[in-house]
N, C-alpha and C positions, 0 to 999 in steps of 0.2 A: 281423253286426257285434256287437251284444248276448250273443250265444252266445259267440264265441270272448272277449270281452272275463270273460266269468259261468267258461268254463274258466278260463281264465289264471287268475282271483283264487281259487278253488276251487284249482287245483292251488299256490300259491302260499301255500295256508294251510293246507297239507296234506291238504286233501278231495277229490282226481284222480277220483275216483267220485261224485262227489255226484249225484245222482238234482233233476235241476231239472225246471222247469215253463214252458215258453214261449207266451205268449201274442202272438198277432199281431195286426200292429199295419199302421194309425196306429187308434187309437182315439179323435184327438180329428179333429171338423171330419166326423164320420160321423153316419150318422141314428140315432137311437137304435135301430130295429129291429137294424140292423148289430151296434151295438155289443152287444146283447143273445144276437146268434148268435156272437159272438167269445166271448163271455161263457159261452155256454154248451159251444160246442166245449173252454174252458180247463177246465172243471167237468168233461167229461166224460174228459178227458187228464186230471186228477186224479185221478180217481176208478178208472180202468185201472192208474193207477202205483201208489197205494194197494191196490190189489188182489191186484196183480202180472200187469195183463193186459198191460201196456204192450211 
């Protein structure tokens, strides 16, 4: 839902390519362990797309 809503406004302001970062979710109402490996699985999809390993 979030995805296609992040295209639309991307291709709609002219950025059809935009290179995003999704994190998943729910992130609230989880234990903090949780929320610390969502945390770091987004760190490490940053750091591939930044790289260009993605």
């Amino acid at each position: 839902m979030f995805e296609d809503l992040l295209k639309l406004e991307a291709e709609q302001r002219g950025m059809p390519g935009l290179t995003y970062l999704l994190v998943e979710h729910p992130l609230g109402g989880i234990r903090p362990d949780a929320v610390r490996a969502k945390a770091h699985a987004a760190v490490d999809a940053l750091e591939a797309a930044l790289l260009g390993n993605r």
